[in-house]
DSSP file (Angstrom, degrees, kcal/mol; ACC not computed):
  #  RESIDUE AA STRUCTURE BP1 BP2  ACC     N-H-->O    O-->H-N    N-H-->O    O-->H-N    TCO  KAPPA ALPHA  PHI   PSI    X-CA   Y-CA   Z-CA
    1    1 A X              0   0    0      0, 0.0   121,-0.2     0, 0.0   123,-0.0   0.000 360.0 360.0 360.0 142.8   40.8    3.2   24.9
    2    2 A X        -     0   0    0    119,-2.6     0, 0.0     1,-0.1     0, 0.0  -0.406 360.0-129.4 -78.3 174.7   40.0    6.5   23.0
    3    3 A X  S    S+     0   0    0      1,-0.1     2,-0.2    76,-0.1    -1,-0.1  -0.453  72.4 124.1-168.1   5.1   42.6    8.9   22.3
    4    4 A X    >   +     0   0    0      2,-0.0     3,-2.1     3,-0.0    -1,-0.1  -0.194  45.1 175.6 -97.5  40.1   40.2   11.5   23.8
    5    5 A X  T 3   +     0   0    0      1,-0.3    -2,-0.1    -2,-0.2   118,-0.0   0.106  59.9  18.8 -55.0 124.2   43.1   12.8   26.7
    6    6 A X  T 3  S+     0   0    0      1,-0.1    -1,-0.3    73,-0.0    -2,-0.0   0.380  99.8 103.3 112.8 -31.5   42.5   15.6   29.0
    7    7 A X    <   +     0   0    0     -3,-2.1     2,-0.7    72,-0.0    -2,-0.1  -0.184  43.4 141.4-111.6  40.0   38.8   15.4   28.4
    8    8 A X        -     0   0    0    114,-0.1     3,-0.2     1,-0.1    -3,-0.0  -0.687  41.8-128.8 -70.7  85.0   37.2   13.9   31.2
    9    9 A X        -     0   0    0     -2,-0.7     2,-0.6     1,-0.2    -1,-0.1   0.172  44.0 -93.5 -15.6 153.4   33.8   14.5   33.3
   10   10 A X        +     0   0    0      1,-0.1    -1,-0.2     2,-0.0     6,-0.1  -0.876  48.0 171.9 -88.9 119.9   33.6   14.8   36.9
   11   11 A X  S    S+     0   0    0     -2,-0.6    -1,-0.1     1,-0.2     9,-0.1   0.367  78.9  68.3 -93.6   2.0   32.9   10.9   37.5
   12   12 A X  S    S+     0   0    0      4,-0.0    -1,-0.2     8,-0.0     5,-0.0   0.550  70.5 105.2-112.0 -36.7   33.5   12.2   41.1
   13   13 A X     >  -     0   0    0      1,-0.1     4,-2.8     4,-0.1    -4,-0.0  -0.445  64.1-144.3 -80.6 142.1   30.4   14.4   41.5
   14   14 A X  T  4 S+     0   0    0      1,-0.3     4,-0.4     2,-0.2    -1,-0.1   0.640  91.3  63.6 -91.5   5.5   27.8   12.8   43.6
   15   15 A X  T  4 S+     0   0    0      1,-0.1    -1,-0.3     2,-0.1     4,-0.2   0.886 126.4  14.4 -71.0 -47.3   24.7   14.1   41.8
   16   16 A X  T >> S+     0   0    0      1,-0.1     3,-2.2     2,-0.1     4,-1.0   0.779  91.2 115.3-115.5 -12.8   25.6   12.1   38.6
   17   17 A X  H >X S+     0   0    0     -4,-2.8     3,-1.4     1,-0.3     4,-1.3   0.770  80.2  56.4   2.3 -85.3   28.5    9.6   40.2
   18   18 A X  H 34 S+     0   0    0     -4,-0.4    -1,-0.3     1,-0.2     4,-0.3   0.703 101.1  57.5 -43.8 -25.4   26.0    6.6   39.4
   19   19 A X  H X> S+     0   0    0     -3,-2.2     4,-3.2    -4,-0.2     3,-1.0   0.940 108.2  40.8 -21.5 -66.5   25.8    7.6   35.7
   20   20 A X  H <X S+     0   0    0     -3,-1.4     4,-2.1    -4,-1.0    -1,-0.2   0.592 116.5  55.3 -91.0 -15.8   29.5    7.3   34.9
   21   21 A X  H 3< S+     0   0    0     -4,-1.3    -1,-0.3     2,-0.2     4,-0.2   0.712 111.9  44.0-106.1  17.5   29.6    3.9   37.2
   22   22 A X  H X4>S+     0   0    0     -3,-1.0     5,-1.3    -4,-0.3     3,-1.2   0.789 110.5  52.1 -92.7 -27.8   27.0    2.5   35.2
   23   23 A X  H ><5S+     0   0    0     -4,-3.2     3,-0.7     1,-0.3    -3,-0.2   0.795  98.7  65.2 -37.5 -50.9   28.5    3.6   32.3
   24   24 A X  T 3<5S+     0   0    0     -4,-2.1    -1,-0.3     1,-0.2    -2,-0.1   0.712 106.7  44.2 -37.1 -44.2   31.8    2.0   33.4
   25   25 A X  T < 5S-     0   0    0     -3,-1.2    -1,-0.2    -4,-0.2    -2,-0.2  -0.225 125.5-100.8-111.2  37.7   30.1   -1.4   33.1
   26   26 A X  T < 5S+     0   0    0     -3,-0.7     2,-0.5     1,-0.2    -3,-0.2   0.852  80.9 117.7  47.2  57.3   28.5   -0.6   29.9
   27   27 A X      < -     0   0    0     -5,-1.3     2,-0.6    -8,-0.2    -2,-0.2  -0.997  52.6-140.3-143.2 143.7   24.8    0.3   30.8
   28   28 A X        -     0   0    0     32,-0.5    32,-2.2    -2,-0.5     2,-0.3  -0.958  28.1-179.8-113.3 127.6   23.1    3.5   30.3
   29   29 A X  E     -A   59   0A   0     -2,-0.6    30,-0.3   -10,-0.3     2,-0.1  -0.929  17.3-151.9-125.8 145.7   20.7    4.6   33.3
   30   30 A X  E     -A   58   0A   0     28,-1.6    28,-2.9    -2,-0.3     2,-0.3  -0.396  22.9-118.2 -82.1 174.7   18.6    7.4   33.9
   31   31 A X  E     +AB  57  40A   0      9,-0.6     9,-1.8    26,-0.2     2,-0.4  -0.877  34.5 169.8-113.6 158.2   17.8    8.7   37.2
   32   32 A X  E     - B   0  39A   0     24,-1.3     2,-0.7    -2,-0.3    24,-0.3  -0.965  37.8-107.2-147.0 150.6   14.0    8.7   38.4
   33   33 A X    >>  -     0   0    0      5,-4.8     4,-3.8    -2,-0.4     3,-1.8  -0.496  24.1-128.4 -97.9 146.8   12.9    9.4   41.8
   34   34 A X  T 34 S+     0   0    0     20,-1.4    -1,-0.1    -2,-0.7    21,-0.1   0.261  91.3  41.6 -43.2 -19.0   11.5    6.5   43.9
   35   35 A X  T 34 S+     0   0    0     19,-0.3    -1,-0.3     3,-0.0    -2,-0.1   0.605 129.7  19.2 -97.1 -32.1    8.0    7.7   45.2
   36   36 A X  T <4 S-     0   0    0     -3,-1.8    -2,-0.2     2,-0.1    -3,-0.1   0.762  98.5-121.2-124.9 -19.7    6.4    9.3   42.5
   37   37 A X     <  +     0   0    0     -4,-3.8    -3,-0.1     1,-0.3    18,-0.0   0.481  45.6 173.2  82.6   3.3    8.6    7.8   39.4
   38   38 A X        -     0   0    0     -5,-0.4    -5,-4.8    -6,-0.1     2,-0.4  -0.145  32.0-132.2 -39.9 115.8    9.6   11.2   38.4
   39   39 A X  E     -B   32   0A   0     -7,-0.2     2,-0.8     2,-0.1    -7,-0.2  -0.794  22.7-167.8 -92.0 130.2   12.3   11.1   35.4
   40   40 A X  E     +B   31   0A   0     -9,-1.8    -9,-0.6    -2,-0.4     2,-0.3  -0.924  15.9 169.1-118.4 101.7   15.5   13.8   36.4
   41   41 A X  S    S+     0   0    0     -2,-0.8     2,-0.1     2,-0.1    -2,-0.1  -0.994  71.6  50.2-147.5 110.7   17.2   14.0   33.5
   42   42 A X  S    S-     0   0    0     -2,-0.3    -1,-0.1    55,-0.0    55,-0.0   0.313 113.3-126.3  42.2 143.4   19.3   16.4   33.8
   43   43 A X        +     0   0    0      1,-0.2    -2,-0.1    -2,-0.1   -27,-0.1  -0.500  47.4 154.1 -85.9 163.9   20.2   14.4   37.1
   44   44 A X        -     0   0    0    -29,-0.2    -1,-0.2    -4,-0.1     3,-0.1   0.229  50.0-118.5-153.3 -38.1   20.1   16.5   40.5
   45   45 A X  S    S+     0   0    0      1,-0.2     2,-0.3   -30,-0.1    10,-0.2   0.662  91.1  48.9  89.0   9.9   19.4   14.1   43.2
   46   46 A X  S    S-     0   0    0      8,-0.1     2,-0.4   -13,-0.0     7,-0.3  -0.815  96.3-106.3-146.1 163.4   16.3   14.9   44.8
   47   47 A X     >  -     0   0    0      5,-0.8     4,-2.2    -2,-0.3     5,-0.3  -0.900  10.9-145.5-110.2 155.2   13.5   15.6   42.4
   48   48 A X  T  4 S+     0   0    0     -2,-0.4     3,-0.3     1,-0.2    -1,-0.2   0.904  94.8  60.2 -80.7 -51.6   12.1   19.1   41.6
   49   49 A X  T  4 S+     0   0    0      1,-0.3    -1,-0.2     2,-0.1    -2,-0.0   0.880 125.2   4.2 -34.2 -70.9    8.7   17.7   41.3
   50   50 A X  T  4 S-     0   0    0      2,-0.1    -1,-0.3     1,-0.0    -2,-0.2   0.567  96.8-126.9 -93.8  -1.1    7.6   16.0   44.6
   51   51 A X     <  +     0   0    0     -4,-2.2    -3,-0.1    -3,-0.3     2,-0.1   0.702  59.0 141.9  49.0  16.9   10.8   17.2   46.3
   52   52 A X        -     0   0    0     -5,-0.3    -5,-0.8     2,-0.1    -1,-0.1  -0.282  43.7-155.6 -82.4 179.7   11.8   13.9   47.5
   53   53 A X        +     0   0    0     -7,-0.3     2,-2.2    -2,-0.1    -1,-0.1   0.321  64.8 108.2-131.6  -4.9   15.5   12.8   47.6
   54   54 A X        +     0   0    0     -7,-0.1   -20,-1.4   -21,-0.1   -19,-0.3  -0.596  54.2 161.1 -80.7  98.9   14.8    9.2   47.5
   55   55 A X        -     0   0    0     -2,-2.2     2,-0.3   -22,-0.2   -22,-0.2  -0.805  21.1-157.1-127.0 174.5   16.1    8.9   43.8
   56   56 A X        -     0   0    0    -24,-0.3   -24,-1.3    -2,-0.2     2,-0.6  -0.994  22.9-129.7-147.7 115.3   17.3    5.8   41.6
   57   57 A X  E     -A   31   0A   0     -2,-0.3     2,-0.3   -26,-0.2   -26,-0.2  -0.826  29.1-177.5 -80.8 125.5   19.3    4.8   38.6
   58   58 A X  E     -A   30   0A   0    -28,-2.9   -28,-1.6    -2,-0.6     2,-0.3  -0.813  28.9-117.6-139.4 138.6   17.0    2.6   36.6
   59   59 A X  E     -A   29   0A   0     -2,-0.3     2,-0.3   -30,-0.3   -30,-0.2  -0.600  26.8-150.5 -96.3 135.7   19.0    0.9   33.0
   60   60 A X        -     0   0    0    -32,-2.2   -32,-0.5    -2,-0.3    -1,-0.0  -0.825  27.6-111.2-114.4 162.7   17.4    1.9   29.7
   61   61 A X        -     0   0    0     -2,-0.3     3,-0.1     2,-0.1   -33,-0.1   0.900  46.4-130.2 -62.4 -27.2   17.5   -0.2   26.4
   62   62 A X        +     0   0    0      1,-0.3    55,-0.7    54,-0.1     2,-0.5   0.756  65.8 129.1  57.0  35.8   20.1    2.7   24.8
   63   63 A X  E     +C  116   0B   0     53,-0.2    29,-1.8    51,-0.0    30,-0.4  -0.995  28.7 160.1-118.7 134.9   18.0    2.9   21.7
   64   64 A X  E     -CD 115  91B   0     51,-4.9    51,-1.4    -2,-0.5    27,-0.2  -0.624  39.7-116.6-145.7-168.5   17.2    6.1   20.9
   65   65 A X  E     -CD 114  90B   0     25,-0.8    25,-1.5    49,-0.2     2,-0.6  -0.761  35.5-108.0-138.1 154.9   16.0    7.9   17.7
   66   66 A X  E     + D   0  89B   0     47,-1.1    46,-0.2    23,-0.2    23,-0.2  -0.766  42.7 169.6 -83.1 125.1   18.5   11.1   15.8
   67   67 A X  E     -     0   0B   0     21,-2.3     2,-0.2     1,-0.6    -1,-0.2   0.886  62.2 -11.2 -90.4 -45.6   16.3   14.3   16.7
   68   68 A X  E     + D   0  88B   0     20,-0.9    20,-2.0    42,-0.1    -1,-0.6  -0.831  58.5 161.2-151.2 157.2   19.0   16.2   15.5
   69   69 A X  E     - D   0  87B   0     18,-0.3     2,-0.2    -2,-0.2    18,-0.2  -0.918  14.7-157.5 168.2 159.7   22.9   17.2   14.1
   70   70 A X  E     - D   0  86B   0     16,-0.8    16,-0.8    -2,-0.3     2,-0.5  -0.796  24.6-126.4-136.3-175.0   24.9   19.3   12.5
   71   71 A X  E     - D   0  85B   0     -2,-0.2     2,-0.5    14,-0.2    14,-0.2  -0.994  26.4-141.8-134.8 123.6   28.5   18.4   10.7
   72   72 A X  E     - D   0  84B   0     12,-2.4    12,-1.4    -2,-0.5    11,-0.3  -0.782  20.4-176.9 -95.5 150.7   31.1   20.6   12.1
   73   73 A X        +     0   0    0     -2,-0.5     2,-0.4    10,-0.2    -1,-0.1   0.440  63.3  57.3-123.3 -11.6   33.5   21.7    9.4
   74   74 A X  S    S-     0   0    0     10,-0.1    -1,-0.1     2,-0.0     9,-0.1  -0.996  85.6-115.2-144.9 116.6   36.2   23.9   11.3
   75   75 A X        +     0   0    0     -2,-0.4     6,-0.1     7,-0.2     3,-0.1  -0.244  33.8 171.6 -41.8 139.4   38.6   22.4   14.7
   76   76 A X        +     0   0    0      1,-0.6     2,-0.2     4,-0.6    -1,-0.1  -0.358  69.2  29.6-146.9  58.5   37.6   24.4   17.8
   77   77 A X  S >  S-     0   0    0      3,-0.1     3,-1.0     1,-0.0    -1,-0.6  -0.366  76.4-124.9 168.6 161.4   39.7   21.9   20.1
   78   78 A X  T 3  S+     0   0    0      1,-0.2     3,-0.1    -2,-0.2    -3,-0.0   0.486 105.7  59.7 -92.3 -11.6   42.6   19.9   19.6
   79   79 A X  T 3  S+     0   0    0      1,-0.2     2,-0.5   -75,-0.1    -1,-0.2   0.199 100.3  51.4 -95.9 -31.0   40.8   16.8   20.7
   80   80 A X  S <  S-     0   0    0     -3,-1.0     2,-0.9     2,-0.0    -4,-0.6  -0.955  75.6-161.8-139.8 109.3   38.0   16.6   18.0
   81   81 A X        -     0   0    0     -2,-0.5    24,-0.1    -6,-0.1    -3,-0.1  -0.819  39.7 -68.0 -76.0  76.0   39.7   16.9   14.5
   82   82 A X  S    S+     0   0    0     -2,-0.9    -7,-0.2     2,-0.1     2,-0.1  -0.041  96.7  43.1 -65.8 134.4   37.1   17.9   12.0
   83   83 A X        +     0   0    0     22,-0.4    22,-3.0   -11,-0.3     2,-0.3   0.084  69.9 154.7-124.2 161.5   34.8   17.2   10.5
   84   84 A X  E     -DE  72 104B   0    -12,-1.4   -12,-2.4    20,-0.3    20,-0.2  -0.989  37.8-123.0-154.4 129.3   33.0   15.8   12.7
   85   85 A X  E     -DE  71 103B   0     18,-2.0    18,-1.2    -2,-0.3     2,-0.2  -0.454  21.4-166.0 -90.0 137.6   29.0   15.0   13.6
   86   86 A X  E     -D   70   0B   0    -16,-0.8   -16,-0.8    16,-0.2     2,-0.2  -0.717  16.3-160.7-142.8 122.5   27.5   16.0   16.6
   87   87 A X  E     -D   69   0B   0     -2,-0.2    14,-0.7    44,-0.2     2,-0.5  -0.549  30.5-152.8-160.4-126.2   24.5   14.7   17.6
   88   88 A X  E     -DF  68 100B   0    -20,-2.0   -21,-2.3    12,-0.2   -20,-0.9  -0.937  20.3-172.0-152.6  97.9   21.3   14.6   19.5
   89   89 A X  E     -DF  66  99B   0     10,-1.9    10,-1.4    -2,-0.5     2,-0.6  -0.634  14.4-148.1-106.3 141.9   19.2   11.2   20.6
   90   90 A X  E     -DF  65  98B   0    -25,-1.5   -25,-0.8     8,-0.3     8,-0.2  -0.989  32.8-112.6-103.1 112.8   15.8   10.8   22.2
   91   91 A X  E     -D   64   0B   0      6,-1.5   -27,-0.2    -2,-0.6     6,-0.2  -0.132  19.5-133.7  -9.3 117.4   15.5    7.7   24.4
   92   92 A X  S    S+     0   0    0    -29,-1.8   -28,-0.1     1,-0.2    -1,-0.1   0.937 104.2  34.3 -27.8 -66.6   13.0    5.0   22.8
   93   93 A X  S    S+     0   0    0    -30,-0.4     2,-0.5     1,-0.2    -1,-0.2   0.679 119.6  51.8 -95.0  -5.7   11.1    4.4   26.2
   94   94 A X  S >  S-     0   0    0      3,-0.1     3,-0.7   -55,-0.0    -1,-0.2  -0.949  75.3-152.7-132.9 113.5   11.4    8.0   27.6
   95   95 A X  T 3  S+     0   0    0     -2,-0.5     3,-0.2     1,-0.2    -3,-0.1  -0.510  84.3  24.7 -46.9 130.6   10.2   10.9   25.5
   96   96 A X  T 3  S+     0   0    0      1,-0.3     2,-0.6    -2,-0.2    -1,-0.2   0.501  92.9 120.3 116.2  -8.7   11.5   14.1   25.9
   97   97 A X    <   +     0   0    0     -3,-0.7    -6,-1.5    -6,-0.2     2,-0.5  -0.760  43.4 177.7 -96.3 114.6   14.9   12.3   27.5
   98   98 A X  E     -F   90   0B   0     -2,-0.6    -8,-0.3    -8,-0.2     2,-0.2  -0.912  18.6-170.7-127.8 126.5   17.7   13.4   25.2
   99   99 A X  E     -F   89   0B   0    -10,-1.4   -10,-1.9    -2,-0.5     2,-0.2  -0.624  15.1-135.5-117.9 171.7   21.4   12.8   25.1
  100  100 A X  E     +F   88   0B   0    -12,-0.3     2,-0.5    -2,-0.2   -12,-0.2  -0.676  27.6 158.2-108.5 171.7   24.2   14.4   23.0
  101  101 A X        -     0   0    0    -14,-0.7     2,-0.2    -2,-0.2    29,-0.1  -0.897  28.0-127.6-164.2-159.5   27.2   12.8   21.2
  102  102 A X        -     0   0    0     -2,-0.5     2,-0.3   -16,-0.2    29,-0.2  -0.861  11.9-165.6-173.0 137.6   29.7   13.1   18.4
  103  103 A X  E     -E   85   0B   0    -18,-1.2   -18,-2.0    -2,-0.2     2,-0.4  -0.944  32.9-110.7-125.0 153.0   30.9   10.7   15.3
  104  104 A X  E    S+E   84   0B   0     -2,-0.3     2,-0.5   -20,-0.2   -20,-0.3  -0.603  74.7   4.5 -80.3 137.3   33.9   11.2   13.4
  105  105 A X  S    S-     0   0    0    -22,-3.0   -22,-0.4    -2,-0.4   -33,-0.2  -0.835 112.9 -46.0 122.3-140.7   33.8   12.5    9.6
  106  106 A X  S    S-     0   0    0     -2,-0.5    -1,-0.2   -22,-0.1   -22,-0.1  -0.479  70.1-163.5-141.8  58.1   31.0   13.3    7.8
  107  107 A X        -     0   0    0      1,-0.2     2,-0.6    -3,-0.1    -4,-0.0   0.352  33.0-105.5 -18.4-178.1   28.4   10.1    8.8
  108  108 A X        +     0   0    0      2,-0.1     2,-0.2     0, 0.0    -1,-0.2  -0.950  61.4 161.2 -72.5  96.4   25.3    9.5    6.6
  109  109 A X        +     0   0    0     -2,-0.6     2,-0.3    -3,-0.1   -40,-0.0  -0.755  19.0 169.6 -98.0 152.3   22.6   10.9    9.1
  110  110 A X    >   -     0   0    0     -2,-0.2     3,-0.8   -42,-0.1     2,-0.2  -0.851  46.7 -77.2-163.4 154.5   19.2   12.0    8.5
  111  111 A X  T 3  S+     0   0    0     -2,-0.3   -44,-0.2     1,-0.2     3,-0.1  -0.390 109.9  14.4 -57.1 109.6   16.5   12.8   11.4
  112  112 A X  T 3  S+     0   0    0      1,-0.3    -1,-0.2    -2,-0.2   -45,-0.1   0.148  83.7 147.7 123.9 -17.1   14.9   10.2   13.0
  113  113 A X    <   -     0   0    0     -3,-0.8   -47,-1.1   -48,-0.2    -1,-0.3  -0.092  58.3 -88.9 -52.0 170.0   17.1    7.4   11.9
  114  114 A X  E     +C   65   0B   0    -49,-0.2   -49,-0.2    -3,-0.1     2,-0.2  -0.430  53.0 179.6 -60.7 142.4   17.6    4.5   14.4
  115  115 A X  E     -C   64   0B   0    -51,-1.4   -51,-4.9    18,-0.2    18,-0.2  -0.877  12.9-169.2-152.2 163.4   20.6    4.8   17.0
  116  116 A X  E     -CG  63 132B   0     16,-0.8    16,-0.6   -53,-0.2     2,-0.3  -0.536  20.0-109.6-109.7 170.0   22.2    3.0   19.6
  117  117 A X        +     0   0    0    -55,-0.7     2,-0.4    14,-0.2    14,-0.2  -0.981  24.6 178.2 -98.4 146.7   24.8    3.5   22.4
  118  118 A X        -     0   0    0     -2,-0.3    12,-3.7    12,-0.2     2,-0.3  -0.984  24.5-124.8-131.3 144.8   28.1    2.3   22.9
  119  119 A X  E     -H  129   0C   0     -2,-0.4    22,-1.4    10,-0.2     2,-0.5  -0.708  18.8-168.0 -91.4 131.5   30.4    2.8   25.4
  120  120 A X  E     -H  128   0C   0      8,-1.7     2,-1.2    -2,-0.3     8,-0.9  -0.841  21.9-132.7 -95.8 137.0   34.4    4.2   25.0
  121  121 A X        -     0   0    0     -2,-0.5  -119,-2.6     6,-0.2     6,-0.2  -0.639  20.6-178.5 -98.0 116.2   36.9    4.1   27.7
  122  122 A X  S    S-     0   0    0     -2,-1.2     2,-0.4     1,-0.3    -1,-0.2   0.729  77.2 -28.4 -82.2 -24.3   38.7    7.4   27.9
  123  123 A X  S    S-     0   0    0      3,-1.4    -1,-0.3    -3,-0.3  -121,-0.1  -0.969  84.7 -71.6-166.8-169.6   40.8    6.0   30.6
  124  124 A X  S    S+     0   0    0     -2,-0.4    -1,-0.1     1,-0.1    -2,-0.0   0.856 132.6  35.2 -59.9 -37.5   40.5    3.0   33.6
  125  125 A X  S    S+     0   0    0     -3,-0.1     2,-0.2    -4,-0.0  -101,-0.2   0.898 113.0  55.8 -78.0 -37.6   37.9    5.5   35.5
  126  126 A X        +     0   0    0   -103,-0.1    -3,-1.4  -102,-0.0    -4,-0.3  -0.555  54.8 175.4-121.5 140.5   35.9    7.3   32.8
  127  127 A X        -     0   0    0     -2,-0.2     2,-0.2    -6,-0.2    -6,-0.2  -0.715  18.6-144.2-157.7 107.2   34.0    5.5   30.3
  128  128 A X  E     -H  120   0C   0     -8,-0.9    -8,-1.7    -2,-0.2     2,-0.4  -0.482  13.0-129.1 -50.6 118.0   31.6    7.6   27.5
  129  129 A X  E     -H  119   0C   0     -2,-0.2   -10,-0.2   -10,-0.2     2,-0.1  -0.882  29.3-158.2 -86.4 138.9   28.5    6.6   26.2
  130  130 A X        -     0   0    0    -12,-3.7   -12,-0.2    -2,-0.4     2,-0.2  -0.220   6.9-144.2-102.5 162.0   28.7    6.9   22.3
  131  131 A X        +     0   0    0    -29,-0.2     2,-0.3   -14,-0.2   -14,-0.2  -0.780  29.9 164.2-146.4 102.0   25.8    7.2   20.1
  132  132 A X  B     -G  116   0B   0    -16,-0.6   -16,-0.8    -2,-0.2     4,-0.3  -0.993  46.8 -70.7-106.1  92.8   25.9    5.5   16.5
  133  133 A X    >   -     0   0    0     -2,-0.3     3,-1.6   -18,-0.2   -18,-0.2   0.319  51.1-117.3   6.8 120.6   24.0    4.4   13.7
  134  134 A X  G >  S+     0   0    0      1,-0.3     3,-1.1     2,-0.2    -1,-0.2   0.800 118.5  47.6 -38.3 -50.3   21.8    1.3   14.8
  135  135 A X  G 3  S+     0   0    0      1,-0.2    -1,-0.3   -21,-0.1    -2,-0.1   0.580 101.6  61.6 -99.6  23.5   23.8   -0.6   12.3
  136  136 A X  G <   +     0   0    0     -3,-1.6    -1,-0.2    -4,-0.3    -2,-0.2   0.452  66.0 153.3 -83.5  -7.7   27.1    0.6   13.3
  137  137 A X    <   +     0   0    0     -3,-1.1     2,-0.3    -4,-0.2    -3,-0.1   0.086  14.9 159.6 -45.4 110.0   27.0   -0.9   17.0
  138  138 A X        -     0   0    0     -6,-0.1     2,-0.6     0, 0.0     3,-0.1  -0.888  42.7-131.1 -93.7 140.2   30.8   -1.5   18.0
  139  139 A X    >   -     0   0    0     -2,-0.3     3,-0.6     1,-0.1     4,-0.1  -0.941  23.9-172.1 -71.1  99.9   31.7   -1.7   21.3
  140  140 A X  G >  S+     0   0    0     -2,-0.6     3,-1.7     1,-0.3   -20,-0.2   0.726  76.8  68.1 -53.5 -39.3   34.7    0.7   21.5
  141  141 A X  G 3  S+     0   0    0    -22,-1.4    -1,-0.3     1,-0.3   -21,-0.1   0.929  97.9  55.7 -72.4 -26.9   35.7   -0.1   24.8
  142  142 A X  G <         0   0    0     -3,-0.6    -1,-0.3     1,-0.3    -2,-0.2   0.642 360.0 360.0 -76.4  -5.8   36.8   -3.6   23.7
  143  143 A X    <         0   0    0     -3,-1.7    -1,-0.3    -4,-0.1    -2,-0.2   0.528 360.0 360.0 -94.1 360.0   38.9   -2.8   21.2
């Protein structure tokens, strides 16, 4: 389990609830809604397009591509010790679907590179998807 205390999503809210329990069992899903196929990313639970409410969490590969990062150089929480990468994936099979992350140090990144997710367990409830160099894939939560 990470070492990340104190810094926990609401796994509890019922707009994104399925996220964090797919997350829990190591799968990353998007949401999309059920009639029209509409991807809600940021999730909401009805979609803004057709207005329907019938919506879905549907599993993606977790391979995504680096759009972006920066290397932060200075602590601004007690929690993330610098320096420290944070950054910014686009989904493989959905464009335009983007997640955020953070690696510790000062990685070798450059834009575009191959990455994956992996999941950490911040506690028994809460489990993070991670975003890593393609050839880095750990599963955190198992260690």
């Amino acid at each position: 389990m990470s070492d990340l205390k104190g810094l926990h999503p609401n796994v509890d809210d019922p707009a994104q609830a399925g996220f964090w329990e797919a997350a829990r069992r190591g799968q990353l899903v998007i949401e999309k809604c059920k009639p029209a196929g509409h991807v809600l990313h940021l999730p909401r639970g009805y979609c803004h397009l057709c207005d329907s409410f019938e919506v879905e969490w549907v599993p993606v590969s977790g391979q995504a591509n680096l759009h972006t990062f920066t290397i932060v150089e200075h602590q601004v929480h007690p929690n993330f010790p610098a320096p420290y990468a944070v950054v910014l994936v686009e989904l493989d099979e959905v464009p335009g679907v983007r997640f955020l992350g953070n690696l510790p140090g000062r990685p070798e990144l450059s834009i575009g590179m191959r990455m994956t997710v992996t999941f950490d367990a911040l506690s028994d409830t809460v489990t993070l998807p991670r975003w890593v160099p393609a050839q880095d894939t750990v599963d955190s939560s198992t260690e």
